[in-house]
N, CA, C and O of each residue as an XYZ file, in Angstrom:
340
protein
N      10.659     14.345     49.508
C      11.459     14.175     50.677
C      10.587     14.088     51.915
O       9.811     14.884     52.444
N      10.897     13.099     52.141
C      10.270     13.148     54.159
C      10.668     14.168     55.092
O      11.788     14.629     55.314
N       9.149     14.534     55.780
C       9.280     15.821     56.537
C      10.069     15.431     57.622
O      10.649     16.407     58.097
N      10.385     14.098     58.355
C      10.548     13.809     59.471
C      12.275     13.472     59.597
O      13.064     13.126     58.717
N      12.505     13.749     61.181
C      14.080     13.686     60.711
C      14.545     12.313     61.130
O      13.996     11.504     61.878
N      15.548     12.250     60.552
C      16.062     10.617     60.270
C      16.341     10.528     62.072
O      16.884     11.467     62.653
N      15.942      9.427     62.719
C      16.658      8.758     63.822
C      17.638      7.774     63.895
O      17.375      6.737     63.287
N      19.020      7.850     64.660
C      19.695      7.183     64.878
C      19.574      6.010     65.105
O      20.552      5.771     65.813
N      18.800      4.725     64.930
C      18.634      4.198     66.076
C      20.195      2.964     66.192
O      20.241      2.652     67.382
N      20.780      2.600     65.811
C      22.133      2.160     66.460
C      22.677      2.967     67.557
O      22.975      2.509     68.660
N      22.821      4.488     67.109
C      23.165      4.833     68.295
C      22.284      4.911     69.370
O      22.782      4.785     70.488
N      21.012      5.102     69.274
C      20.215      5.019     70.567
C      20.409      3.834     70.926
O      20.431      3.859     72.157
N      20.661      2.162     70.338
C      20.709      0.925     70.958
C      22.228      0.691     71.485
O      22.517     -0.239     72.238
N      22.866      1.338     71.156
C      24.085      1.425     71.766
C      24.357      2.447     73.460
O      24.961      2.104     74.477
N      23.741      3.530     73.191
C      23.517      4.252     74.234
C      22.897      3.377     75.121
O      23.593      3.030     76.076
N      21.613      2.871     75.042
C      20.791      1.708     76.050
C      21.359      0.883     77.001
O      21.315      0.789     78.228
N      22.245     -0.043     75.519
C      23.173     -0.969     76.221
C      24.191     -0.714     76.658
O      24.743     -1.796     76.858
N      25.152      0.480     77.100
C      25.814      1.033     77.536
C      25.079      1.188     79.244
O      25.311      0.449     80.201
N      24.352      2.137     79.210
C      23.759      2.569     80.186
C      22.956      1.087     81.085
O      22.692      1.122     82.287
N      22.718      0.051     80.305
C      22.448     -1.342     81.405
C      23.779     -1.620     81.387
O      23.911     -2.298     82.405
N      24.698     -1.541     80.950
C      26.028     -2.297     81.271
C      26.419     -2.019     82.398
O      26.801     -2.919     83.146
N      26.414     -0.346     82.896
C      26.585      0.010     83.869
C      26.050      0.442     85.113
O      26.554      1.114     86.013
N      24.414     -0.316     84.925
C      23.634     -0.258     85.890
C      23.806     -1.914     86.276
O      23.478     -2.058     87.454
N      24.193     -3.134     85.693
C      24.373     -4.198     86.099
C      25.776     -3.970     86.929
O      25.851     -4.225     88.131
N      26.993     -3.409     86.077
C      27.808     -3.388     87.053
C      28.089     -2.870     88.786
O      28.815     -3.181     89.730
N      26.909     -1.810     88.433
C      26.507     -1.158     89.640
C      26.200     -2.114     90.591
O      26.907     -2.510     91.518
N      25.043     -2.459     90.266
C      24.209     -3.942     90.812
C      25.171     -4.842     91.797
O      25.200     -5.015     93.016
N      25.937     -5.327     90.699
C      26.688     -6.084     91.267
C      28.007     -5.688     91.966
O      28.755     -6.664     91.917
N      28.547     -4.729     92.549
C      29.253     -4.103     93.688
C      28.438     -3.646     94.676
O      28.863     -3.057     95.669
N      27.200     -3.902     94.445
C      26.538     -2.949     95.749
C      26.167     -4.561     96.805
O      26.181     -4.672     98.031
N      25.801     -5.835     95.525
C      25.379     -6.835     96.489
C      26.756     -8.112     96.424
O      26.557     -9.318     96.563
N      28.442     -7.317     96.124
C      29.665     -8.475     96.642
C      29.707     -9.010     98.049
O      30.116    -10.137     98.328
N      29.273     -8.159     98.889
C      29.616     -8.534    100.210
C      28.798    -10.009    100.495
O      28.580    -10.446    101.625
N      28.518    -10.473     99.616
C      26.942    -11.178    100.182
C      27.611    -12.725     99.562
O      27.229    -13.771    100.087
N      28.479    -12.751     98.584
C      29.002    -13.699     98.218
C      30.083    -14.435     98.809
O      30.405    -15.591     98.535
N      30.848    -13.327    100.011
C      31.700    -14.252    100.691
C      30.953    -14.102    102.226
O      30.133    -13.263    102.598
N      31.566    -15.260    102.974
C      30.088    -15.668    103.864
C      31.337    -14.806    105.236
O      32.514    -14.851    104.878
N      31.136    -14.249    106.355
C      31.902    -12.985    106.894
C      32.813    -14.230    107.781
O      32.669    -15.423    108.047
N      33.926    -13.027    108.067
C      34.993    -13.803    108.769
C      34.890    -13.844    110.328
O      34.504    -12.915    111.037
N      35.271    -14.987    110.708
C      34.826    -14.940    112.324
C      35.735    -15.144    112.546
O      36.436    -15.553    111.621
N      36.263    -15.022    113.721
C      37.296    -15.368    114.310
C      37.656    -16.027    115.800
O      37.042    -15.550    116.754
N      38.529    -17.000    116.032
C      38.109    -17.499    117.107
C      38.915    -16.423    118.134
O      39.624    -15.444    117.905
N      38.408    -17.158    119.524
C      38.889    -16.153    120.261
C      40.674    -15.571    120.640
O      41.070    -14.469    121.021
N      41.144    -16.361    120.451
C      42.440    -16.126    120.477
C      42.847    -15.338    119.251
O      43.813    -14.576    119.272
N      42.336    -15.472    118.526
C      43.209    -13.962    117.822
C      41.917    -13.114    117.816
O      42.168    -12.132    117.118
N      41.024    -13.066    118.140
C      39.840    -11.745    118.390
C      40.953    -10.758    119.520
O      41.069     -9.533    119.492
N      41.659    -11.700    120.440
C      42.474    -11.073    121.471
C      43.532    -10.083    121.357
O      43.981     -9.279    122.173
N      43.875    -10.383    119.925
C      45.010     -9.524    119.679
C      44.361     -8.935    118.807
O      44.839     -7.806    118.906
N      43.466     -8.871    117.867
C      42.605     -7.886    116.765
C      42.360     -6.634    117.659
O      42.613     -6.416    118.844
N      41.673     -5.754    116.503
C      41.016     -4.836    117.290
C      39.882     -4.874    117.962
O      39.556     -4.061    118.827
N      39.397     -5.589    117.683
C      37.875     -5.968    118.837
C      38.684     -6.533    120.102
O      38.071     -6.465    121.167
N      39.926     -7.061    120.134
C      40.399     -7.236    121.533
C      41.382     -6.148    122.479
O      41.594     -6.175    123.692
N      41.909     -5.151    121.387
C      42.295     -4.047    121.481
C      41.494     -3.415    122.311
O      41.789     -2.968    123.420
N      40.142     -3.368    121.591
C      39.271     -2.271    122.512
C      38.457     -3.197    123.204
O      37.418     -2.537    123.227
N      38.245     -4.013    123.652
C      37.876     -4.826    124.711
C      38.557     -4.515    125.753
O      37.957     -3.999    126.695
N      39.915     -4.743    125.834
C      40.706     -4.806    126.445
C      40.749     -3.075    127.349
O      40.522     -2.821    128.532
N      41.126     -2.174    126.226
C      41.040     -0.945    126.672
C      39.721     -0.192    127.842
O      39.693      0.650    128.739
N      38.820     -1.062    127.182
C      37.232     -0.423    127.960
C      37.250     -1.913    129.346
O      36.332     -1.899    130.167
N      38.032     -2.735    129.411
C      38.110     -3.498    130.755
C      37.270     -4.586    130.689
O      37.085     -5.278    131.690
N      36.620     -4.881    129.400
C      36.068     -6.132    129.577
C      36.868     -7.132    128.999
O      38.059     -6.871    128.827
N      36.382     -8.343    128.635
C      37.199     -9.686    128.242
C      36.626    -10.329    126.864
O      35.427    -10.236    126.601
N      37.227    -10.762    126.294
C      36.664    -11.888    125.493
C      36.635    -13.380    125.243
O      37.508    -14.198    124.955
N      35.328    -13.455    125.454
C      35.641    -14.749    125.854
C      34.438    -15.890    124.703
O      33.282    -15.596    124.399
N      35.136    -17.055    124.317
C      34.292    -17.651    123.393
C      32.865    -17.762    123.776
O      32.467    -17.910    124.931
N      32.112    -17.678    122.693
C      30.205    -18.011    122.618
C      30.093    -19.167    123.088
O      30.872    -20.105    123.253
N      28.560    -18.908    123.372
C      28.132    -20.213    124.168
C      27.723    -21.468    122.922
O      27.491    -21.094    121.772
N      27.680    -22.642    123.213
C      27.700    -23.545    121.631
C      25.929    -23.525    121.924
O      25.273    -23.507    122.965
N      25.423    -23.544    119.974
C      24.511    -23.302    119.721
C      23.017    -24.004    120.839
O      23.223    -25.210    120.981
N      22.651    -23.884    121.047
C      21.359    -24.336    121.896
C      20.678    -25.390    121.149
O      20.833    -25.206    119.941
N      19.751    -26.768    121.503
C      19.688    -27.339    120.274
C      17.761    -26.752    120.023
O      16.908    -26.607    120.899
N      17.628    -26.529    118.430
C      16.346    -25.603    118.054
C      15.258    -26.371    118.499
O      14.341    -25.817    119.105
N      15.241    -27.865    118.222
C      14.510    -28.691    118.438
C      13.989    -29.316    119.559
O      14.742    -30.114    120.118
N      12.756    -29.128    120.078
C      12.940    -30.149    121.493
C      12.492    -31.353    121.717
O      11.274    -31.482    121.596
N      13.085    -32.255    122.000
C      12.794    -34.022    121.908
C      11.233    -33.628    122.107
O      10.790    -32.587    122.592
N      10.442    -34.867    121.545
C       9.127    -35.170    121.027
C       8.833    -35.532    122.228
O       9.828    -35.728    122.927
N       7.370    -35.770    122.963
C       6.889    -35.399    123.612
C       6.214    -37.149    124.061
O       5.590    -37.642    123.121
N       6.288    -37.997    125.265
C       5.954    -39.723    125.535
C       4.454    -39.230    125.184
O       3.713    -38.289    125.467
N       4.434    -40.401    124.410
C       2.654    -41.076    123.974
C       1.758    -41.039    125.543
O       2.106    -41.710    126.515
N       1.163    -40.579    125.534
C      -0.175    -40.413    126.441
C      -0.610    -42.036    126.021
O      -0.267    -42.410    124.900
N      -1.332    -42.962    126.875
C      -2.203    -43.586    127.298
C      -3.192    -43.109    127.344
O      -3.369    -42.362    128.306
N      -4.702    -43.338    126.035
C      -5.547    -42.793    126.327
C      -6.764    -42.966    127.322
O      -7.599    -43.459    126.563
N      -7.224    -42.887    128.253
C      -8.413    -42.845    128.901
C      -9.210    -44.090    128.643
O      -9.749    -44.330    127.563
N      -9.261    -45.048    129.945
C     -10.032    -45.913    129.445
C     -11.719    -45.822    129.821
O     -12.213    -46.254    130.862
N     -12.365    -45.239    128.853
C     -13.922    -44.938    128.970
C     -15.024    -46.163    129.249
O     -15.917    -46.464    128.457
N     -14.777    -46.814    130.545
C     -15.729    -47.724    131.095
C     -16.483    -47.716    131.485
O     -17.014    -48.773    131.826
């Protein structure tokens, strides 16, 4: 007889995959927010939300963003180079 004691191992591969099942599920509730892209709202109903609620309450206003700035800045007229005579 063998001195050594018998190991489970189904149940240890079952235990494993149990325990990633529920570290993926983890995973994936911690990074949902990221899949829907966030809600904006235009200003007319920001007005009646609660961000216009308490706008309103603390005395300031809301009022729409300024439209994006453009990133790029037009390219720059060709120089005439130097005429070396």
């Amino acid at each position: 007889m063998s001195e050594r004691p018998h190991v489970n191992r189904p149940r240890i591969a079952a235990t494993a995959a149990a325990i990633a099942l529920v570290c993926i599920v983890v995973l994936a509730l911690q990074i949902r927010d990221r899949w829907n892209s966030p809600e904006i709202k235009p200003t007319a109903q920001a007005e009646h939300a609660t961000t216009g609620q308490a706008a309103r309450t603390s005395g300031a206003k809301v009022l729409p963003t300024d439209p994006k700035l453009k990133v790029e800045p037009e390219a720059p007229k060709q120089v005439q180079p130097a005429d070396p005579d």
